[in-house]
C-alpha positions in Angstrom: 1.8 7.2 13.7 3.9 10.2 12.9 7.3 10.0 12.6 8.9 13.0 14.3 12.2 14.8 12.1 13.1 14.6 8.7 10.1 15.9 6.7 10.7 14.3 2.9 11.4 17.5 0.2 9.2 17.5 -2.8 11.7 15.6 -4.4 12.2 12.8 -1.9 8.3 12.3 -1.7 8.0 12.0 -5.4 10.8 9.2 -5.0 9.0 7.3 -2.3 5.8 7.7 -4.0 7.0 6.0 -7.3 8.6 3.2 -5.5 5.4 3.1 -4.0 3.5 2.8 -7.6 6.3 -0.1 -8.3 5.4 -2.2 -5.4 1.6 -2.2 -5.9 1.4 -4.7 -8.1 2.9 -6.9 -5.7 -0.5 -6.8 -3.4 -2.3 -8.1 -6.6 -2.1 -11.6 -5.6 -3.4 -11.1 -2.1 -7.0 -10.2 -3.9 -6.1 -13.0 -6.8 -6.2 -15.1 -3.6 -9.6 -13.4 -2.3 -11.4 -14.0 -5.3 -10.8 -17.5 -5.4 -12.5 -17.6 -2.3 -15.6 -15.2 -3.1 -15.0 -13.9 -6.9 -17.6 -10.6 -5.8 -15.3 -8.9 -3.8 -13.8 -5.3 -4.9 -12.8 -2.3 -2.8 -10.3 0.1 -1.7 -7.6 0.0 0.8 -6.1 3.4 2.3 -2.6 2.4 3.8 -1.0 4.7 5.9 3.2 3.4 6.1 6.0 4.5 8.3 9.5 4.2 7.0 13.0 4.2 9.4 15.5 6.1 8.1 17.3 3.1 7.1 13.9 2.6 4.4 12.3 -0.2 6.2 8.7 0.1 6.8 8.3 -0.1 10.6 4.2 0.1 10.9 1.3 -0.2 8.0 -2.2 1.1 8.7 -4.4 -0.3 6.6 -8.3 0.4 6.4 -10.7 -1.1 3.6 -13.7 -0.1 2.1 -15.8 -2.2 -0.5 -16.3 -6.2 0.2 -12.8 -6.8 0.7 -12.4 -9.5 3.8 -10.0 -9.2 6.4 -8.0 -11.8 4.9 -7.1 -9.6 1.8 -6.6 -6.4 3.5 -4.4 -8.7 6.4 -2.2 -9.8 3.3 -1.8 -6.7 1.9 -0.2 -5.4 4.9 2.0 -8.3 5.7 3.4 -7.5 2.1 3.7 -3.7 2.0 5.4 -4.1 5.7 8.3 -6.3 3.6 9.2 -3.1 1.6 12.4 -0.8 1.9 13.2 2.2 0.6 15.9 4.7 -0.1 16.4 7.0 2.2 19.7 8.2 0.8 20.5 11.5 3.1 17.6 11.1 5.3 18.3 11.9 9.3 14.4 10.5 10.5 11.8 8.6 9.0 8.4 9.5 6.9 5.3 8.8 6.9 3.5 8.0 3.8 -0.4 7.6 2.8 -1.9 5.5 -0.5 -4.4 3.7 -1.4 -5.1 1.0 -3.9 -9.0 -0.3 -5.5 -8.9 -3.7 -6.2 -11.8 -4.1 -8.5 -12.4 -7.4 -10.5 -12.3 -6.8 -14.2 -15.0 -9.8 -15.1 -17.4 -8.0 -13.0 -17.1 -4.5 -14.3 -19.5 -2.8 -16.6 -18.8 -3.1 -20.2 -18.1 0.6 -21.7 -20.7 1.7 -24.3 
């Protein structure tokens, strides 16, 4: 979904794309959840948001790849659509792109 209008500066972006960072670890405990369920699973989700100009999120597109269920990736977006932003000065929306790995730490490879 593209959000037609304000196009974020450089500056703005960076903003958006910290908050962004912050509000990561809040997905953690959807795939804390998952691997209770099945402790195998590990992947990455690519989340495309839109934000109102008021710094709500007003869609999330989210696609996985890995072994992450539905259930996970479903949570995920019911979380990241809770966000807001600010969108001090802004006259339109944005639309942003990210994507998190979930990977579980007691399956990964020791490092020689």
């Amino acid at each position: 979904m593209r959000v037609p209008g304000w196009v974020p500066t450089p500056a703005s972006m960076k903003t958006i794309k910290a908050a962004i960072r912050l509000q990561t670890s809040t997905l953690q405990q959807c795939f804390n959840d998952g691997l209770r369920v099945d402790p195998t699973i590990a992947g990455k989700v690519s989340y495309s948001i839109a934000i109102s100009v008021r710094g709500e999120v007003t869609n999330v597109e989210a696609a996985a790849e890995g072994s992450l269920p539905p259930s996970v990736v479903g949570c995920t977006a019911s979380i990241a659509r809770g966000w807001v932003f600010s969108m001090e000065g802004a006259k339109e929306g944005a639309d942003v792109r990210f994507s998190v790995v979930f990977e579980n730490d007691a399956n990964a490879s020791p490092a020689n």
